[in-house]
TIBAPA-813241 format. One line per 3 residues: number of its first residue (from 1); for each residue x, y, z of C-alpha. Coordinates in pm, whole numbers, plus 32768, in hexadecimal, padded with zeros to 4 digits. Example, Ala and Ser with C-alpha at 12.3 -4.5 7.8 and 13.67 -1.06 7.14 Angstrom:
BEGIN
1	84CE/7E3E/830C | 8557/7F96/82CA
END
This chain:
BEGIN
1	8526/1CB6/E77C | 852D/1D5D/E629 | 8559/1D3A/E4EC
4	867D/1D93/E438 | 86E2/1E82/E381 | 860E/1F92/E447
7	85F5/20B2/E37F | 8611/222C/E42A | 855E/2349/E35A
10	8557/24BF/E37E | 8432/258F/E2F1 | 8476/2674/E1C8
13	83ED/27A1/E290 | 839D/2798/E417 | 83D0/2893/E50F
16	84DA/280B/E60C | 8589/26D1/E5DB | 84AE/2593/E5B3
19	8505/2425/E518 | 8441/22E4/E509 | 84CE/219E/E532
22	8435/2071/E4A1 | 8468/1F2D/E49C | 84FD/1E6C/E35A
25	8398/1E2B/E2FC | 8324/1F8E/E301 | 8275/1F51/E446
28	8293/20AE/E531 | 835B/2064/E681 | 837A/21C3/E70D
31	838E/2340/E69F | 84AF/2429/E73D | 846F/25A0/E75B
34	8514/26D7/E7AA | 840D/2804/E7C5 | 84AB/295D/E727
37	8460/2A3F/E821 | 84DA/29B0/E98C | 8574/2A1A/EAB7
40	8632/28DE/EAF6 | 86CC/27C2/EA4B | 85E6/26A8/EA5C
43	8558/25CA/E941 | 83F6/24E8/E959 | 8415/2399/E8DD
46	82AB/2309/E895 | 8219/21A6/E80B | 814D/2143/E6FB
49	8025/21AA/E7F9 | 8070/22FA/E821 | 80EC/22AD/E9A4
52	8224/233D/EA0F | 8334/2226/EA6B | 8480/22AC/EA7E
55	8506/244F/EAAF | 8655/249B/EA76 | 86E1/258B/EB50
58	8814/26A8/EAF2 | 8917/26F2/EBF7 | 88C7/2874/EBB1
61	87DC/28DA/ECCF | 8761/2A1F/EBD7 | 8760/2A48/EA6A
64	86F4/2B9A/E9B1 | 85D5/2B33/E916 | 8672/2A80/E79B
67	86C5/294B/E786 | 8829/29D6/E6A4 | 8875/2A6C/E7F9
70	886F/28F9/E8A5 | 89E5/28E3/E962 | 89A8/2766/EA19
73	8AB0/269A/E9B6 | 8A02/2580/EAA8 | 88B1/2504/EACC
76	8813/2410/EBA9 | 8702/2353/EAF2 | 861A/22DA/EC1B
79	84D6/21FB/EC1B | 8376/2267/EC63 | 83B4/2225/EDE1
82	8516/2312/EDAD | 85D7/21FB/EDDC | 8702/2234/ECF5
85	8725/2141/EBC8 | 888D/21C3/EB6F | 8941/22FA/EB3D
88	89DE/2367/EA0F | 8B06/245B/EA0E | 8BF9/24C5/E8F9
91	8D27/254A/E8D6 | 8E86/2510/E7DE | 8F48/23C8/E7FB
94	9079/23A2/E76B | 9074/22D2/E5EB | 9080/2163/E635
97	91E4/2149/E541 | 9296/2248/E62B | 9217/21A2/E7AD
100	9391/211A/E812 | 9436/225F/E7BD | 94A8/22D4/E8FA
103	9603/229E/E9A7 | 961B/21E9/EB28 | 9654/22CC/EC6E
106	9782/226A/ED17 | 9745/224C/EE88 | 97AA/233F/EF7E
109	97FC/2253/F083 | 995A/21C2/F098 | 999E/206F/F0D2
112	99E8/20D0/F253 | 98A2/212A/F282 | 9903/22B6/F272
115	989A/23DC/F174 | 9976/23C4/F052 | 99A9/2501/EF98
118	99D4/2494/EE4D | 98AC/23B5/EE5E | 97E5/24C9/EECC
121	984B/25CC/EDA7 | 981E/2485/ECBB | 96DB/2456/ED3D
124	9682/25D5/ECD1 | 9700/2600/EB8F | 9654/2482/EB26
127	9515/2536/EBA7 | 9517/2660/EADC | 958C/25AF/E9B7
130	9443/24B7/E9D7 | 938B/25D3/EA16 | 9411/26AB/E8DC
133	93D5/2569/E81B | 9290/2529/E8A0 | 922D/26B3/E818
136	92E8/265E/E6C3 | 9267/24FB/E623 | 913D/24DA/E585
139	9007/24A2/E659 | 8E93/2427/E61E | 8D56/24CE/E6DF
142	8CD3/239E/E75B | 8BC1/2343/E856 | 8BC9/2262/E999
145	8AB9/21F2/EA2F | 8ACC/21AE/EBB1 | 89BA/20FE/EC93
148	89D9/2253/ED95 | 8A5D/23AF/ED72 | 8BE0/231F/EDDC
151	8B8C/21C3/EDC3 | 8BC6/2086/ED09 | 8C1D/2091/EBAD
154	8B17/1FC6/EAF9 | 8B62/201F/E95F | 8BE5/2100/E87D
157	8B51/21BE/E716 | 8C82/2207/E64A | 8CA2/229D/E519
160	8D2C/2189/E3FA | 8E78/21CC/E36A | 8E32/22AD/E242
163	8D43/236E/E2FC | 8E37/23A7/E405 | 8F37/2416/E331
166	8E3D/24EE/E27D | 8E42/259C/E3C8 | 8F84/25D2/E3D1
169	8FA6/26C9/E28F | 8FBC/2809/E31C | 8E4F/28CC/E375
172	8E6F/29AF/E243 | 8EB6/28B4/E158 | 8D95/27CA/E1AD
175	8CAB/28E4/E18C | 8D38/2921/E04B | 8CE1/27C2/DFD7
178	8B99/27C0/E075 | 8B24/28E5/DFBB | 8B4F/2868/DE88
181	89F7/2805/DDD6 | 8981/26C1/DE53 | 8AC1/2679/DEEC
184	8A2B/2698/E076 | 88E4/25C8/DFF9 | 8A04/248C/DF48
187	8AF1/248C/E0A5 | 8A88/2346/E154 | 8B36/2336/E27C
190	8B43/2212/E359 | 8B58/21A7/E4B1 | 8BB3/2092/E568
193	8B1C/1FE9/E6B2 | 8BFD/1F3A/E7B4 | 8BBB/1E90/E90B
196	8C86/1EB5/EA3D | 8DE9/1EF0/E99F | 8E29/2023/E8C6
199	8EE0/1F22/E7AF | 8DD4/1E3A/E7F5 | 8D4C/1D6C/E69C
202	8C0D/1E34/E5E6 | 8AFA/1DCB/E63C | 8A07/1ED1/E5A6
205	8A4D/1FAA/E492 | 8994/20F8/E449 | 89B7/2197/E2F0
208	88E6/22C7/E25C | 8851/225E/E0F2 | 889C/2352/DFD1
211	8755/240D/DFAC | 8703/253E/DEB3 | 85DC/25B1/DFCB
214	85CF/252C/E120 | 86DE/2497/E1F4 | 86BD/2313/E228
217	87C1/2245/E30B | 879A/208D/E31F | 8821/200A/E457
220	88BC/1E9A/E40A | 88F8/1D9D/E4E3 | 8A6B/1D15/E4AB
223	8A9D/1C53/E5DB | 8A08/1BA1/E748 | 8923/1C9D/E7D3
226	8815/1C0F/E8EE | 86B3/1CA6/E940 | 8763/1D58/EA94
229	8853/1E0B/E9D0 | 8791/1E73/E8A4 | 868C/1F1B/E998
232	87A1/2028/E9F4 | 8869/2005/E890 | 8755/2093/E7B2
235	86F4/2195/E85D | 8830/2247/E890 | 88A0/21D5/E712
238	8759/22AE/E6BB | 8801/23A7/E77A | 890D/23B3/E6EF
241	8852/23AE/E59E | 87D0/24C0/E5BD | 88FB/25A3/E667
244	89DE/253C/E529 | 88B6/2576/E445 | 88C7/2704/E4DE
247	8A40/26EE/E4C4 | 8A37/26AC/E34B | 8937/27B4/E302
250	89F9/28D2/E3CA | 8B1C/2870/E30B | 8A5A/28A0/E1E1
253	89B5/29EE/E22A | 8AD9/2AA3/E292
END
């Protein structure tokens, strides 16, 4: 369907957000926007005719006006008949190294089919000791997409190793290296794009280009990806695009 790499550019000045996607060739596919002054969270997404094809929606029913003061964390990216395409929600995973670090609950049922004491204070202190671990390892903001609200898991956008680490450094000290010159304009992170399975194979990989005035990203292809699910795939890896594009620059600004 297209032609890869596809190549996602910001503007050097705009008011909102906004970022073109092309087509390895150059050729426009669509333009994503995200008006400065709104009342809600909702982006246009129009084609190389100026027609609008897709919206994506926020899950915040009011926002004050600035797009800085945007608090969806999901969005539902429908069609031009609202029929939703996907949905796209983040939150923190824990690192891929550190996903089997977690100790079994005992049961607490005995063998006679009765509550067993022990098993049930077992079955406690295992919880709160996967929970405290859960809080405590490192962990990745990373995006699933769903085909509903609550509903099937379709892919995931997740930040590449070193990026994810990069994360990790503590909020002051990532500033700190951001605000050095040039340094936020030379950090390329990338992303990674899995079907079904959250330690699924790559199959797309989005990077940001090193660029002394506008922000560029390539999308690659790295793996099996039909027409059905690159209809849903691009869109919400524009998304994404552009929420980690704001990311970087708020880091930056601080």
């Amino acid at each position: 369907m297209y032609s890869y790499p596809l190549k996602f550019e910001f503007p050097m000045i705009s008011l909102g957000r906004q970022m073109d996607v092309k087509n390895g060739d150059g050729g426009f596919i669509m333009r994503i926007s995200d008006p400065f002054i709104a009342f809600k969270d909702e982006m246009t997404v129009i084609n190389g005719k100026g027609s609008t094809v897709m919206k994506a929606k926020g899950d915040t029913s009011f926002r004050f006006l600035f797009q800085f003061a945007s608090t969806s964390t999901s969005w539902n990216i429908v069609d031009s008949s609202e029929k939703t395409v996907a949905w796209v929600t983040n939150y923190w995973a824990r690192m891929e190294e550190f996903k089997d670090v977690h100790v079994e609950s005992p049961s607490g049922i005995g063998s006679d089919g009765r509550a067993d004491i022990a098993g049930v204070l077992g079955n406690v202190a295992a919880n709160m000791f996967n929970n405290k671990v859960s809080q405590s390892l490192p962990s990745r903001l990373v995006y699933k997409i769903t085909d509903s609200e609550y509903g099937n898991v379709m892919g995931w956008v997740v930040p590449s190793r070193g990026t994810g680490w990069f994360d990790f450094l503590p909020y002051s000290t990532r500033i700190q290296i951001l605000n050095l010159p040039f340094a936020a304009r030379a950090y390329a992170p990338s992303y990674e794009f899995k079907l079904g399975n959250l330690y699924s194979p790559t199959v797309l990989k989005l990077q940001k280009q090193r660029d002394l005035l506008v922000d560029k990203y390539t999308l690659e292809k790295t793996g099996d990806l039909g027409d059905a699910n690159e209809r849903w795939a691009v869109p919400a890896l524009s998304l994404v695009a552009m929420f980690e594009r704001q990311r970087v620059k708020e880091m930056a600004d601080w």
